[in-house]
LOZADREN-77817 format. One record per residue (C-alpha): residue number from 1; residue in three letters; x, y, z. Coordinates in nm, 2 decimals, padded with zeros to 4 digits. Each point is the difference from the previous one (the first is absolute). Layout:
site k NUM r ALA px X py Y pz Z .
...
//
This chain:
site k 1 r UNK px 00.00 py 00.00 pz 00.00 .
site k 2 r UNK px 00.14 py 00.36 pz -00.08 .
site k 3 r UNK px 00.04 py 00.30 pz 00.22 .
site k 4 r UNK px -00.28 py 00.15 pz -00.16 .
site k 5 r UNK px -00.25 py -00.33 pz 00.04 .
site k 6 r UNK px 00.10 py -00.01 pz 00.35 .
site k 7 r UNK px -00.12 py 00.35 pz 00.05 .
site k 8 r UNK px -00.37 py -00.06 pz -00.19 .
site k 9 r UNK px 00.00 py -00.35 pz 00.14 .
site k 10 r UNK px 00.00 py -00.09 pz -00.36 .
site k 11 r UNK px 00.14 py -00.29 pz -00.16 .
site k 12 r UNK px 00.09 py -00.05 pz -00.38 .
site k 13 r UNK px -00.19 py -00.21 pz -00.22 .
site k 14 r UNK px 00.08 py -00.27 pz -00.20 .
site k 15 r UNK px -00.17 py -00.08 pz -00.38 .
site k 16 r UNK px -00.35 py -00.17 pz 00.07 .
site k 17 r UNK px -00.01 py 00.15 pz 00.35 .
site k 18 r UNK px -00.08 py 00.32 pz 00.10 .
site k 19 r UNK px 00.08 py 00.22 pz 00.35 .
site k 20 r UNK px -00.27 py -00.14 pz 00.18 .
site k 21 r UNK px 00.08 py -00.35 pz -00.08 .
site k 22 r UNK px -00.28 py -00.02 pz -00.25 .
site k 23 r UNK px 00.08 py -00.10 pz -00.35 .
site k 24 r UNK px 00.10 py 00.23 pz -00.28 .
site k 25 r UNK px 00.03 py 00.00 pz -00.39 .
site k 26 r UNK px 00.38 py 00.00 pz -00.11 .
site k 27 r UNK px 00.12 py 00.23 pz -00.22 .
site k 28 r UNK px 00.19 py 00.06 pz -00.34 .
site k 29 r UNK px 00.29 py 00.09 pz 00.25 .
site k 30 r UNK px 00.00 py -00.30 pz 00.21 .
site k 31 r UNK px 00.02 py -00.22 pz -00.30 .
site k 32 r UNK px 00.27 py 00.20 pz -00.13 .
site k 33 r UNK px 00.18 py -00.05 pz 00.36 .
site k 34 r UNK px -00.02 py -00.37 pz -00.01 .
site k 35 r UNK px 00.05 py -00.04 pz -00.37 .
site k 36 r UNK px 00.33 py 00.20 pz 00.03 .
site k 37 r UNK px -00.08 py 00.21 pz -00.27 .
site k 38 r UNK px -00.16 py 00.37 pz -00.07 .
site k 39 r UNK px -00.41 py 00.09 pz 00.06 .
site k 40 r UNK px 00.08 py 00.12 pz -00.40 .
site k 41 r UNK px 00.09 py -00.38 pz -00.08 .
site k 42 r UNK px -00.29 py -00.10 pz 00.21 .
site k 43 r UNK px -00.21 py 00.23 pz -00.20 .
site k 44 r UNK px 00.08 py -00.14 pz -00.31 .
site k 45 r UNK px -00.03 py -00.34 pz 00.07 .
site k 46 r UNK px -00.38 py 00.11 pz 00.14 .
site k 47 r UNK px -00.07 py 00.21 pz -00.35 .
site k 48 r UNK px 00.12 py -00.33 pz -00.20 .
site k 49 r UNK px 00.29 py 00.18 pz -00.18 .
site k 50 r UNK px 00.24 py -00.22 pz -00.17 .
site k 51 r UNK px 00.33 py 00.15 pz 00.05 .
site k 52 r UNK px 00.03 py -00.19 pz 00.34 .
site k 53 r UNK px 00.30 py -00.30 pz 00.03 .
site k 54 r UNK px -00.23 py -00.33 pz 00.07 .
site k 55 r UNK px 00.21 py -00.07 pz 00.26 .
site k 56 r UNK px -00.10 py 00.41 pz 00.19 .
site k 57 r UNK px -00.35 py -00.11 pz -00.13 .
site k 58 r UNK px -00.02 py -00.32 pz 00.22 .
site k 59 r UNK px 00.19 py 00.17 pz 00.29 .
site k 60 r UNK px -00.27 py 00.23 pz -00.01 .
site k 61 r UNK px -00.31 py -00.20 pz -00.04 .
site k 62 r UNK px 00.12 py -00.26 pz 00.28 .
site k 63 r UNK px 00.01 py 00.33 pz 00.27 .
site k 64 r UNK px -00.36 py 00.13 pz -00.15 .
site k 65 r UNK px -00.12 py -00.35 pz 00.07 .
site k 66 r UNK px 00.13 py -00.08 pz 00.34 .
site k 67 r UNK px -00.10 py 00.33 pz 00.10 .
site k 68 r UNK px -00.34 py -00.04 pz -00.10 .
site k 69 r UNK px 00.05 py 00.34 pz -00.22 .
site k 70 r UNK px -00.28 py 00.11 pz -00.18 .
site k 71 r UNK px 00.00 py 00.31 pz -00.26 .
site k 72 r UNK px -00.25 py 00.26 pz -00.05 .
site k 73 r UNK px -00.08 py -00.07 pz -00.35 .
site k 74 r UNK px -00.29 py 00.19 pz -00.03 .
site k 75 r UNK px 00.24 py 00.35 pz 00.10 .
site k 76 r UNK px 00.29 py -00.10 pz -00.20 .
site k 77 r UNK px -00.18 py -00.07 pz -00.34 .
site k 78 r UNK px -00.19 py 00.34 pz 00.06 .
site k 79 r UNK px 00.30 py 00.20 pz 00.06 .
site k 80 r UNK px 00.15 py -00.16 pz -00.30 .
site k 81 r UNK px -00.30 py 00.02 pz -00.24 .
site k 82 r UNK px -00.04 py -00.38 pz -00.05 .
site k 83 r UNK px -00.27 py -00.22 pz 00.11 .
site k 84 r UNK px 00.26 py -00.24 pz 00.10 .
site k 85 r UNK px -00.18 py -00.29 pz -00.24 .
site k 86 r UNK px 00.15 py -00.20 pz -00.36 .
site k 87 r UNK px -00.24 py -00.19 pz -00.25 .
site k 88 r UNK px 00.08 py -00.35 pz -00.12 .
site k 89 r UNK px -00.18 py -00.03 pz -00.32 .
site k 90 r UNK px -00.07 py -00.37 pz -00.14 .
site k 91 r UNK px -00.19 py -00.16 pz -00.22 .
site k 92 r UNK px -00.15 py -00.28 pz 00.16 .
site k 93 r UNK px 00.03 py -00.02 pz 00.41 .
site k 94 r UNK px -00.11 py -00.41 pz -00.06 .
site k 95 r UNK px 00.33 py -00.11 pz -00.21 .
site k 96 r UNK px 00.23 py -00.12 pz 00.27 .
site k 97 r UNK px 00.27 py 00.17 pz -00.13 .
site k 98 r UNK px -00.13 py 00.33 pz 00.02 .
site k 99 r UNK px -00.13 py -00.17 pz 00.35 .
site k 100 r UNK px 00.37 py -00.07 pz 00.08 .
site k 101 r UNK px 00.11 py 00.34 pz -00.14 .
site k 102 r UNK px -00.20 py 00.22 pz 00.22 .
site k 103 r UNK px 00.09 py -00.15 pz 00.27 .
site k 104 r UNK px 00.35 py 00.13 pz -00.06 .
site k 105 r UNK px -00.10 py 00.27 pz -00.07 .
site k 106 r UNK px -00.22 py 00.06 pz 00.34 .
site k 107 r UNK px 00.31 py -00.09 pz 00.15 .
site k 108 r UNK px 00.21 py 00.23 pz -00.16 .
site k 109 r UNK px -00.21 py 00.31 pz 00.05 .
site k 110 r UNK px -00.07 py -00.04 pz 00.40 .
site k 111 r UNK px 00.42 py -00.04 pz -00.03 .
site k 112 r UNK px 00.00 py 00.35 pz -00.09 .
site k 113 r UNK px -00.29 py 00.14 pz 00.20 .
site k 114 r UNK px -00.25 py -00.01 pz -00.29 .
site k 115 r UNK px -00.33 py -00.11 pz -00.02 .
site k 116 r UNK px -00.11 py -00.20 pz -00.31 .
site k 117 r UNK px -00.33 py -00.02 pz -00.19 .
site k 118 r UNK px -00.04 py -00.23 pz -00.26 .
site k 119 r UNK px -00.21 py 00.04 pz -00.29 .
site k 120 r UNK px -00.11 py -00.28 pz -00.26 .
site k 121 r UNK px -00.08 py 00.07 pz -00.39 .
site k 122 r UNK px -00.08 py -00.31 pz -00.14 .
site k 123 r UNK px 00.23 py 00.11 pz -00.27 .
site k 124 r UNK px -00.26 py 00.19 pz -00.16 .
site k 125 r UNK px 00.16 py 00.31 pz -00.18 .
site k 126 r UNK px -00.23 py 00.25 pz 00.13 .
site k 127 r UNK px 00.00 py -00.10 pz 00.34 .
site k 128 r UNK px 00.37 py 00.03 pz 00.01 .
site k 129 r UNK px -00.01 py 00.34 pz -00.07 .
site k 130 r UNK px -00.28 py 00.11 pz 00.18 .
site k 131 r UNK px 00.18 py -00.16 pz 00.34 .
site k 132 r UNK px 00.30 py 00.14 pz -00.11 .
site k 133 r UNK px -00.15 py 00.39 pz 00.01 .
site k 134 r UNK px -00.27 py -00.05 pz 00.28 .
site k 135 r UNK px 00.26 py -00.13 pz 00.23 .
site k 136 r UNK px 00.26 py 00.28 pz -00.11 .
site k 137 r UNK px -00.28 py 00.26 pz 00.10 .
site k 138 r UNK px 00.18 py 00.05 pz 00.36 .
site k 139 r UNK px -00.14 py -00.37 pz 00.14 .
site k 140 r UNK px 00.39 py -00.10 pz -00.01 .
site k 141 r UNK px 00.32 py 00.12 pz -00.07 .
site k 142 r UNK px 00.16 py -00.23 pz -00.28 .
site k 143 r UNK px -00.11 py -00.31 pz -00.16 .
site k 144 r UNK px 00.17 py -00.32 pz -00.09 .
site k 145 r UNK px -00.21 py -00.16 pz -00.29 .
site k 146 r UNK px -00.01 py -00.34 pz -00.20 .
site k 147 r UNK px -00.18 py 00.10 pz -00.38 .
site k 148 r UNK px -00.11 py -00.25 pz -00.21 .
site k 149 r UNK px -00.14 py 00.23 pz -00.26 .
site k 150 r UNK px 00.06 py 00.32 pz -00.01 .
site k 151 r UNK px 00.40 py 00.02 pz -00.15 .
site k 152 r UNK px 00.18 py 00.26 pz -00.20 .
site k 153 r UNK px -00.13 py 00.32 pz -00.16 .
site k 154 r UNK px -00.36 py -00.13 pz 00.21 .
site k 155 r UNK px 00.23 py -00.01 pz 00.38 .
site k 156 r UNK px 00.18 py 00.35 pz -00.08 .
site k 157 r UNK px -00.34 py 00.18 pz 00.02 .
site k 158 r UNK px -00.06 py -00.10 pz 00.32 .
site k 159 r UNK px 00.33 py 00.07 pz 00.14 .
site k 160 r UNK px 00.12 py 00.30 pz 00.20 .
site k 161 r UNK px -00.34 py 00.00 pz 00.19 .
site k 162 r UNK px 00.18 py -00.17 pz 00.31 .
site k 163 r UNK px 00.32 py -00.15 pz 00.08 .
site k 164 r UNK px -00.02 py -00.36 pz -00.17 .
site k 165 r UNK px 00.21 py -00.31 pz -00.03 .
site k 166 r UNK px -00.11 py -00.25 pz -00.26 .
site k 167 r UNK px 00.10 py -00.38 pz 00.08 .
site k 168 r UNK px -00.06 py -00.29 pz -00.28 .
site k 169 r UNK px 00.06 py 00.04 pz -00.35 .
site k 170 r UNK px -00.22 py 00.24 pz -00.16 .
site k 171 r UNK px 00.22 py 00.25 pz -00.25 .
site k 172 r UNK px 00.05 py 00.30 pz 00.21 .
site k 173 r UNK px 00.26 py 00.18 pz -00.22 .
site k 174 r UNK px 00.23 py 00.06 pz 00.26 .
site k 175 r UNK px -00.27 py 00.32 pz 00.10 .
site k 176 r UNK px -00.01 py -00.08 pz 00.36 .
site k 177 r UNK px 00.16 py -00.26 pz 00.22 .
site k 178 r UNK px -00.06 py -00.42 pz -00.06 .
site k 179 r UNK px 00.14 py -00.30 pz 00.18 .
site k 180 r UNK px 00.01 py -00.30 pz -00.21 .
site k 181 r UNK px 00.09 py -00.33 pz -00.02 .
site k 182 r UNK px 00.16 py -00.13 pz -00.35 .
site k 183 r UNK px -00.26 py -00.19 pz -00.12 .
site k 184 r UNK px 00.19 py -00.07 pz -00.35 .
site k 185 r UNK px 00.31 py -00.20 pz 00.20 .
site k 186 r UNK px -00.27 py -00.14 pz 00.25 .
site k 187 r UNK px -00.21 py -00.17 pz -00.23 .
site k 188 r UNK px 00.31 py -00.10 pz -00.19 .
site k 189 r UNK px 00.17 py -00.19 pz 00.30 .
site k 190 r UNK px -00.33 py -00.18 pz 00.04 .
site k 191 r UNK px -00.02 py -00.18 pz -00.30 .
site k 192 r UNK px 00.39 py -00.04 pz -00.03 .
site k 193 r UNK px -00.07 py -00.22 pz 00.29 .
site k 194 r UNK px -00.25 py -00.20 pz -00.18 .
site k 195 r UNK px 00.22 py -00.02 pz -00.31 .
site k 196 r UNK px 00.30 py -00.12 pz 00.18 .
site k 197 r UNK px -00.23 py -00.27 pz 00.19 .
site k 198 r UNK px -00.12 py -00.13 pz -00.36 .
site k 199 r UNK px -00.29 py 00.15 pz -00.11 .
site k 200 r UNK px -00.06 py 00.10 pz -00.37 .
site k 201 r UNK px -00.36 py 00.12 pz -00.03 .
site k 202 r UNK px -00.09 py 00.27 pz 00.29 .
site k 203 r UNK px -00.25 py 00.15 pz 00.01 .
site k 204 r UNK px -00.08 py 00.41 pz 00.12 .
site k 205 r UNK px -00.29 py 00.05 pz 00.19 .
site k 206 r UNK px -00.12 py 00.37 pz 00.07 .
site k 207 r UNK px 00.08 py 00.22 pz -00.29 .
site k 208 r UNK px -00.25 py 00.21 pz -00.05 .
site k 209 r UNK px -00.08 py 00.25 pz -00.27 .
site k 210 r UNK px -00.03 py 00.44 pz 00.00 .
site k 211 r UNK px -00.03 py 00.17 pz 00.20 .
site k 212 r UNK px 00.17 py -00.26 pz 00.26 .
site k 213 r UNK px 00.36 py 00.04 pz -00.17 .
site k 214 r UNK px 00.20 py 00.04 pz 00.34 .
site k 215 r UNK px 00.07 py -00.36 pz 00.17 .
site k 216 r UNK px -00.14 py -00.19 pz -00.27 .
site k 217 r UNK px 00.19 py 00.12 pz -00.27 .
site k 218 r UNK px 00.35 py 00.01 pz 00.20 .
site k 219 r UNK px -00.08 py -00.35 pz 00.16 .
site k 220 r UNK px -00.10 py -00.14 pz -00.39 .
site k 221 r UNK px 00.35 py 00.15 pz -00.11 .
site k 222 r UNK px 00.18 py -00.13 pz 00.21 .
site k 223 r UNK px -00.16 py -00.31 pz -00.08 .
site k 224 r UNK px 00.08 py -00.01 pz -00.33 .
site k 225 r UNK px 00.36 py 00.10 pz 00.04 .
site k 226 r UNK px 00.02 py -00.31 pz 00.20 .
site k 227 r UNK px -00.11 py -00.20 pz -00.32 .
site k 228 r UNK px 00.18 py 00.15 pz -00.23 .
site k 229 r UNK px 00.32 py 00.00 pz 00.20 .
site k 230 r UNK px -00.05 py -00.36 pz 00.01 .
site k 231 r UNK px -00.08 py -00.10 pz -00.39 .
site k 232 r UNK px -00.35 py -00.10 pz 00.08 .
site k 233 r UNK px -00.26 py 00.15 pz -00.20 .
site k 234 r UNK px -00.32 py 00.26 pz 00.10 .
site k 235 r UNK px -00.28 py -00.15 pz 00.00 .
site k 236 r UNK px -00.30 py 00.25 pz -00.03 .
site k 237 r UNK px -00.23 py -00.29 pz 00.11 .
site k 238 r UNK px 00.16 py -00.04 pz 00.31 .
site k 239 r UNK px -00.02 py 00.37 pz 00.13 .
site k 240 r UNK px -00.31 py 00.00 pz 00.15 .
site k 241 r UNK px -00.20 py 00.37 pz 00.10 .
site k 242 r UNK px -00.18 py 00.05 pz 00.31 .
site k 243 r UNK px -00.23 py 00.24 pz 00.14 .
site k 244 r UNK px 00.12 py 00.02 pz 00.32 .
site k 245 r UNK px 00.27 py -00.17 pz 00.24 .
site k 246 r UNK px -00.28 py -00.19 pz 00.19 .
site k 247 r UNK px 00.01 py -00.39 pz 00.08 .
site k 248 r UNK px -00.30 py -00.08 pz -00.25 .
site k 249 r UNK px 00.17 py 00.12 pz -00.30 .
site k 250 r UNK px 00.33 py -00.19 pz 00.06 .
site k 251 r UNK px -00.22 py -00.30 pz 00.03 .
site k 252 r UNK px -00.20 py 00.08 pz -00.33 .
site k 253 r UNK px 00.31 py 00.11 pz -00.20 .
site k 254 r UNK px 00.12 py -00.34 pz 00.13 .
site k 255 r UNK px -00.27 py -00.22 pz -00.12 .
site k 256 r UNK px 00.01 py 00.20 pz -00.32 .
site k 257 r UNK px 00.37 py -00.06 pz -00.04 .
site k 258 r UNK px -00.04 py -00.44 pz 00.10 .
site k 259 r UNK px -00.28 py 00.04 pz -00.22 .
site k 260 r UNK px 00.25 py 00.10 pz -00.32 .
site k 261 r UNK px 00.16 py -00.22 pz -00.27 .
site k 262 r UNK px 00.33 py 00.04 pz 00.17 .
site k 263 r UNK px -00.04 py 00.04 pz 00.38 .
site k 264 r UNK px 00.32 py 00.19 pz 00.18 .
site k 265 r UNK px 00.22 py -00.20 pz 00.19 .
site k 266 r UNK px 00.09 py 00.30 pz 00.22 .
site k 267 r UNK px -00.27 py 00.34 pz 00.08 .
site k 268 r UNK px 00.18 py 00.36 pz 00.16 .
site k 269 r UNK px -00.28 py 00.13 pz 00.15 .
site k 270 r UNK px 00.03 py 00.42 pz 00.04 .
site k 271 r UNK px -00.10 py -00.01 pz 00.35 .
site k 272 r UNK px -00.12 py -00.28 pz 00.24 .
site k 273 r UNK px -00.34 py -00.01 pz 00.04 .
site k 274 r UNK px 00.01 py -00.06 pz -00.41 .
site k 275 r UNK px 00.25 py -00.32 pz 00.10 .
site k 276 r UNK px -00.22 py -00.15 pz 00.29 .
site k 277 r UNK px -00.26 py 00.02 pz -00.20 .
site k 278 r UNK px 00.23 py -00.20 pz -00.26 .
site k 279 r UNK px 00.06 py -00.26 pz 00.26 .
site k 280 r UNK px -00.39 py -00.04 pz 00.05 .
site k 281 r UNK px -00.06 py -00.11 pz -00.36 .
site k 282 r UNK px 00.27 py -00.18 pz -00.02 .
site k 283 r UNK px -00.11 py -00.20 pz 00.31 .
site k 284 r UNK px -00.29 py -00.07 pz -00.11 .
site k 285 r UNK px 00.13 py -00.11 pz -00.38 .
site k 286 r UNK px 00.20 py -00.24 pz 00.22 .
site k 287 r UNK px 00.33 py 00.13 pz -00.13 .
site k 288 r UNK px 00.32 py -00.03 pz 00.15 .
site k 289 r UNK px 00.18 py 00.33 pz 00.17 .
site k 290 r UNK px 00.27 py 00.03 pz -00.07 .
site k 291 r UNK px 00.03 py -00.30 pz -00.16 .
site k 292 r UNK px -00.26 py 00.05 pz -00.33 .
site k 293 r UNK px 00.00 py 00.36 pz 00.06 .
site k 294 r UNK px 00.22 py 00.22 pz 00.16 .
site k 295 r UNK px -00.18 py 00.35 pz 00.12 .
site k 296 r UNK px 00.15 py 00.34 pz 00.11 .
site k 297 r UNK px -00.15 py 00.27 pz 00.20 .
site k 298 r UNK px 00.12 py 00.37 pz 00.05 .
site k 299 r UNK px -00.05 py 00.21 pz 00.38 .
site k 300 r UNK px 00.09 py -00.22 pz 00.24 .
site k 301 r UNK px -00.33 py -00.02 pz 00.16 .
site k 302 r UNK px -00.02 py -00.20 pz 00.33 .
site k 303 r UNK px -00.25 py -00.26 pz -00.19 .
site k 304 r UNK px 00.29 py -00.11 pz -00.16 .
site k 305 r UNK px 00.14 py -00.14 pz 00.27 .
site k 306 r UNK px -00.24 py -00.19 pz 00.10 .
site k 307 r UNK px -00.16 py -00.13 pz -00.31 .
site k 308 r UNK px 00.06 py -00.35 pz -00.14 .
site k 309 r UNK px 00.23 py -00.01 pz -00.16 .
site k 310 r UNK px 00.17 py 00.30 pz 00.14 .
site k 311 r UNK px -00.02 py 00.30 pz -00.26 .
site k 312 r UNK px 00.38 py 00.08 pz -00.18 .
site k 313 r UNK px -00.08 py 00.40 pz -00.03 .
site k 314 r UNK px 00.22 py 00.28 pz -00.04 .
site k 315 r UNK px -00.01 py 00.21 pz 00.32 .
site k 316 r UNK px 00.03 py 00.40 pz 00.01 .
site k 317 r UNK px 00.14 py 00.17 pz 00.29 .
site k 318 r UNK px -00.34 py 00.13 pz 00.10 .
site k 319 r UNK px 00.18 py 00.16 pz 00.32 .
site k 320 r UNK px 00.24 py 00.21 pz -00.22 .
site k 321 r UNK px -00.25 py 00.11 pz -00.23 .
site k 322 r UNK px -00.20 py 00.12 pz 00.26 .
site k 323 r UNK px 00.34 py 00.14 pz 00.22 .
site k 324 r UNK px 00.09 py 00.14 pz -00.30 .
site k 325 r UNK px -00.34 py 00.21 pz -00.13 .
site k 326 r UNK px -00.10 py 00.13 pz 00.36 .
site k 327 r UNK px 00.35 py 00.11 pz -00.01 .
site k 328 r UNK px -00.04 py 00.20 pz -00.36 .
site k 329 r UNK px -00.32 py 00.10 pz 00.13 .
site k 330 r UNK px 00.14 py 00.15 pz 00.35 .
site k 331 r UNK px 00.23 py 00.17 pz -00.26 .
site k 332 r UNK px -00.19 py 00.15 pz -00.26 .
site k 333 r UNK px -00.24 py 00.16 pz 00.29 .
site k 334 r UNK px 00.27 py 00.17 pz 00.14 .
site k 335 r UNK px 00.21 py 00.08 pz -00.32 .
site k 336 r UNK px -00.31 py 00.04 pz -00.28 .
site k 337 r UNK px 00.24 py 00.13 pz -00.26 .
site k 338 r UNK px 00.31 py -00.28 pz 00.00 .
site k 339 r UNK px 00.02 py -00.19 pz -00.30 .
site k 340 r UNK px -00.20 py -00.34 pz -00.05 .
site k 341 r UNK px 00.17 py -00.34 pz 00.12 .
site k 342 r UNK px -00.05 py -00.32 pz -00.09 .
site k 343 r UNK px 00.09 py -00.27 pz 00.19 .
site k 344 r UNK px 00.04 py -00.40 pz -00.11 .
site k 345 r UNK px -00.03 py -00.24 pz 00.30 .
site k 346 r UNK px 00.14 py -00.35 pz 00.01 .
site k 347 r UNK px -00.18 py -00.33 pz -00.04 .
site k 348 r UNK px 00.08 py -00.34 pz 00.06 .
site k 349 r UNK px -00.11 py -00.33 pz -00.22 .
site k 350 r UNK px -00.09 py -00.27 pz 00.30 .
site k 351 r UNK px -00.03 py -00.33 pz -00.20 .
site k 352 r UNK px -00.24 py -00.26 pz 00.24 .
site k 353 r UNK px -00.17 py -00.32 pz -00.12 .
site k 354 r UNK px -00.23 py 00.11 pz -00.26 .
site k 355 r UNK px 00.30 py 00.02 pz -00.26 .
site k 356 r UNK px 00.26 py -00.27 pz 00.16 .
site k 357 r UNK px -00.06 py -00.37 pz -00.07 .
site k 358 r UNK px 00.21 py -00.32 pz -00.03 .
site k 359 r UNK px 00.05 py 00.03 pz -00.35 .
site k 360 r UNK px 00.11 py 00.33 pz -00.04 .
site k 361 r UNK px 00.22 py 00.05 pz 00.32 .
site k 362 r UNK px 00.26 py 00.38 pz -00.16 .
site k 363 r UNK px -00.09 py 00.27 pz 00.21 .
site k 364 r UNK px 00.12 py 00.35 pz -00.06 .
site k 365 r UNK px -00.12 py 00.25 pz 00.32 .
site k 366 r UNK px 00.05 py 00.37 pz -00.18 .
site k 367 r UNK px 00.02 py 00.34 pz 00.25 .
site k 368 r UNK px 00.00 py 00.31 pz -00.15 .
site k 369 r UNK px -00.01 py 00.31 pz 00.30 .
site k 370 r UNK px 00.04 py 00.29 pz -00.25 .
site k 371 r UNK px -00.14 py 00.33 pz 00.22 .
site k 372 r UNK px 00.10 py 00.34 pz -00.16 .
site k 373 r UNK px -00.13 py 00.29 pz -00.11 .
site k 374 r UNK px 00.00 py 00.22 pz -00.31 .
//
């Protein structure tokens, strides 16, 4: 006790306890004490910005949590003209990877003291950019948005609104900032692993005709590079369109496919609900897999896991993508006029039993992590 609490009979208080022995809140300066760092460094960790070592970042979160610290979000987003919330913009909340991906993405944003709405467009053009204005109006401060039809010349009128970041592959012409897997060396890695394990007639499941060109058309490239790159011919009859990337038309374009003069031997699937629904048909056609028919998914759901067989898929780092646009996103709010960014996040090829058998035992794992910007 000091000099001067002895006078006053006071004594001083500790975080979480206040001079009369009753509790108290902590403050930004008692989680800058513990943390070993400034209440400026606290601050920023609070407001989300990026320029903060993970290592000071941890250091700081670990004090705010074992002092029970709580910020006054409400006051801070007023005094800094924000409302404190980011959008998540997808087109259909009931595909599990978009499932999977928000969740990263919730996880992400409370990491930087956001808050995050997401928003569903059924991939209807419209819709897209009717959520993409009403939610600029004010209701959040950035958004973070998966398009699967506006693109191009149709995107650029509705940017500059509202700090955005587009993930997925629609055409943005480097106008504002994208992360991206490559979709072209994915798809190619796929069915290199189904040509070195023997098979001659694969099929493509999921390309899809205007104005879907993004995925489908990078995933149907790649494809085809694969092919060509191995001597085997295109087959038109063995590319097989699709609607949408649901379970019921990877079945159908299945039994359409079985149902042809000269069935595939092997099917890459452009995501894995179209390959579980594959495995259905294929089931029930009492075929072999991967014996009669190997099958190749794309996403890395956790269905594929678990199916039977277990799904071969090529898995995106959902995490980074999401690390890496709540990042951009952080960044464009504060900094509206720095040039656009584009970012390409790794993914890895996990080979299970849907494309391994006895008879066909090479296996080739590819990685490629290529993150970066532009």
């Amino acid at each position: 006790m000091t000099a001067a609490n002895q006078q006053t009979g006071k004594s001083e208080a500790s975080p979480g306890e206040t001079r009369a022995g009753a509790a108290r809140s902590a403050t930004v300066k008692d989680v800058a004490t513990l943390a070993g760092v400034s209440p400026k460094t606290v601050s920023n960790v609070i407001n989300g910005f990026v320029h903060v070592s993970p290592a000071t970042r941890e250091r700081v979160q670990r004090a705010i949590r074992q002092l029970g610290y709580r910020p006054n979000r409400a006051a801070r987003n007023l005094r800094r003209g924000s409302t404190g919330m980011i959008a998540l913009v997808l087109p259909e909340l009931d595909v599990p990877y978009f499932a999977e991906l928000g969740r990263h993405f919730l996880t992400t944003a409370e990491a930087h003291g956001r808050t995050l709405l997401i928003e569903q467009t059924l991939g209807d053009r419209d819709r897209e950019a009717s959520v993409i204005h009403g939610l600029g109006e004010r209701i959040v401060d950035g958004l973070v948005v998966s398009p699967l039809a506006l693109h191009g010349s149709a995107l650029a009128g509705h940017l500059g609104a509202v700090p955005l970041v587009l993930i997925g592959e629609r055409p943005s012409g480097g106008l504002t900032d994208h992360v991206v897997i490559d979709n072209v060396a994915a798809a190619r890695e796929a069915v290199t692993h189904l040509i070195r394990g023997g098979r001659r007639r694969i099929a493509a499941v999921g390309p899809q005709p205007e104005p879907y060109i993004g995925t489908p058309l990078l995933r149907r490239t790649g494809y085809r590079q694969a092919l060509e790159a191995a001597g085997l011919p295109l087959d038109p009859r063995l590319e097989h369109e699709t609607p949408r990337y649901h379970l019921r038309e990877g079945a159908r374009a299945m039994d359409a496919l079985l149902d042809g003069a000269e069935p595939p031997d092997a099917v890459f699937c452009f995501n894995d609900a179209l390959a579980l629904g594959a495995l259905r048909t294929l089931y029930e056609r009492g075929l072999r897999v991967p014996q009669d028919v190997a099958v190749m998914g794309f996403d890395d759901i956790e269905a594929t896991r678990y199916s039977t067989p277990s799904l071969s898929t090529v898995a995106p780092d959902k995490g980074a993508i999401a690390r890496h646009a709540v990042s951009l996103l952080l960044e464009r709010i504060d900094a509206p006029g720095r040039p656009p960014r584009e970012v390409v996040v790794g993914h890895t090829l996990r080979a299970r039993e849907s494309t391994e058998s006895t008879e066909f035992t090479e296996f080739t794992e590819f990685t490629e992590f290529t993150e970066g910007g532009s």
